[in-house]
C-alpha positions in Angstrom: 7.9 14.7 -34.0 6.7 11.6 -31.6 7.5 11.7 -28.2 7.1 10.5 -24.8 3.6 11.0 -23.1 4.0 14.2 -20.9 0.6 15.1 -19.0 1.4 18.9 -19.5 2.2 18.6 -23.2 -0.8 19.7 -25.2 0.1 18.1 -28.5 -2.4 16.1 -30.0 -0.5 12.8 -29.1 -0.5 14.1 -25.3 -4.2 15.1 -25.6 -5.1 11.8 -27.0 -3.6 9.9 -24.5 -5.0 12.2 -21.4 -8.2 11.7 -23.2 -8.2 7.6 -22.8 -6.9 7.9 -19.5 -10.2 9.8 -18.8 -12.6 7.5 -20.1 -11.1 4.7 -18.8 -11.1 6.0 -15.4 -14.9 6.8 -16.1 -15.3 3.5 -16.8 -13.6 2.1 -13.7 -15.4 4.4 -11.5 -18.8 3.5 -13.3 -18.5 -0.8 -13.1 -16.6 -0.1 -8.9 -20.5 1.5 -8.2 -22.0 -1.0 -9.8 -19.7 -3.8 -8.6 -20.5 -2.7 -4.9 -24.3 -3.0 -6.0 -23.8 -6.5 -6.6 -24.9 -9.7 -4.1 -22.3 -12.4 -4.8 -19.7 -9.5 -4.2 -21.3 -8.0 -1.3 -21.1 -11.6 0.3 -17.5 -12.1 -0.2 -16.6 -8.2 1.4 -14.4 -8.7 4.2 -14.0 -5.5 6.7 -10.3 -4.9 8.1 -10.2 -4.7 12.3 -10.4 -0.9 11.7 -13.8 -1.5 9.9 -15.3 -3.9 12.7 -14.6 -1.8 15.4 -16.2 0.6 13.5 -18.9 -1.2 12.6 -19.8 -2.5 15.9 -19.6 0.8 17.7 -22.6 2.1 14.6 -24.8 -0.8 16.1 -23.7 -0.3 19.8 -25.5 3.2 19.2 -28.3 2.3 16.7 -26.3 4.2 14.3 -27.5 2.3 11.2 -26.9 5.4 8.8 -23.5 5.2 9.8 -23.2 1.4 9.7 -24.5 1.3 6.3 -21.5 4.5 5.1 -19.0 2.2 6.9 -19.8 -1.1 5.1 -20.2 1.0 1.7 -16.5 2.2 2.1 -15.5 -1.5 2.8 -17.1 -2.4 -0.4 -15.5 0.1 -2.4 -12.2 -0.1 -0.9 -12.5 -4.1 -1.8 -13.8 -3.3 -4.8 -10.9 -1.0 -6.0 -8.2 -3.6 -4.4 -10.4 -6.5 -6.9 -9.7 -4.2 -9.6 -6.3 -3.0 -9.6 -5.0 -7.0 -8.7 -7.3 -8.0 -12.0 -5.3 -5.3 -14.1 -1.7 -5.9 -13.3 -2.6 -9.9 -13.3 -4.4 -9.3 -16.8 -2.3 -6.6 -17.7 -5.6 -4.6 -18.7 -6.5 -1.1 -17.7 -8.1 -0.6 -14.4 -11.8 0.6 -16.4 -11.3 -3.0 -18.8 -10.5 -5.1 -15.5 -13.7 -3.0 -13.0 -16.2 -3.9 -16.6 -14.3 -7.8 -16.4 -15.1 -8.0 -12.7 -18.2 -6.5 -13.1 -19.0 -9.1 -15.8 -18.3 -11.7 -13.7 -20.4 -10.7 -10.5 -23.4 -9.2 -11.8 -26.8 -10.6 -10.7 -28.7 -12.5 -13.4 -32.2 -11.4 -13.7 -34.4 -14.4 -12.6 -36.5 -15.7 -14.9 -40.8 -15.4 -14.6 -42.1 -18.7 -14.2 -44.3 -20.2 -17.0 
């Protein structure tokens, strides 16, 4: 008999559905890393006042370890606010819209001159 999706269920419906889920949050988790690896995104990575203050206390002590920690958290906090806007405006799963975004901003190998 069908039902509802119910996380605790264990019918195969339930287990089929708990099963997507997982793979597409693989997939999300998999194109964020590699969407914070990317140059045109880095560029566009805004830090929040929190961030700065942060940011410029790491340089103030020569911290550079924890410069780099801090900006990699504003890149992945960006990157997971880029991906959740691109699935509710696409109405896409959040793994479909990170793989879209990633698609989008990945660097295009450069070419060997001739």
């Amino acid at each position: 008999m069908a039902h509802n999706y119910h996380p605790h269920c264990g019918c195969a419906s339930c287990d089929m559905q708990d099963e997507a889920a997982e793979r597409d949050d693989e997939l999300r988790v998999t194109y964020l890393t590699a969407l914070t690896g990317c140059p045109d995104f880095i560029s566009e990575v805004p830090m929040n006042s929190e961030e700065c203050a942060a940011a410029a206390a790491a340089i103030t002590a020569g911290d550079m370890d924890r410069l780099g920690h801090i900006f990699l958290r504003a890149a992945e906090r960006e990157a997971s606010e880029y991906i959740a806007a691109k699935a509710e405006e696409c109405g896409i799963t959040p793994g479909e819209a990170a793989e879209r975004l990633y698609s989008i901003y990945r660097p295009v190998p450069m070419r060997a001159a001739a």
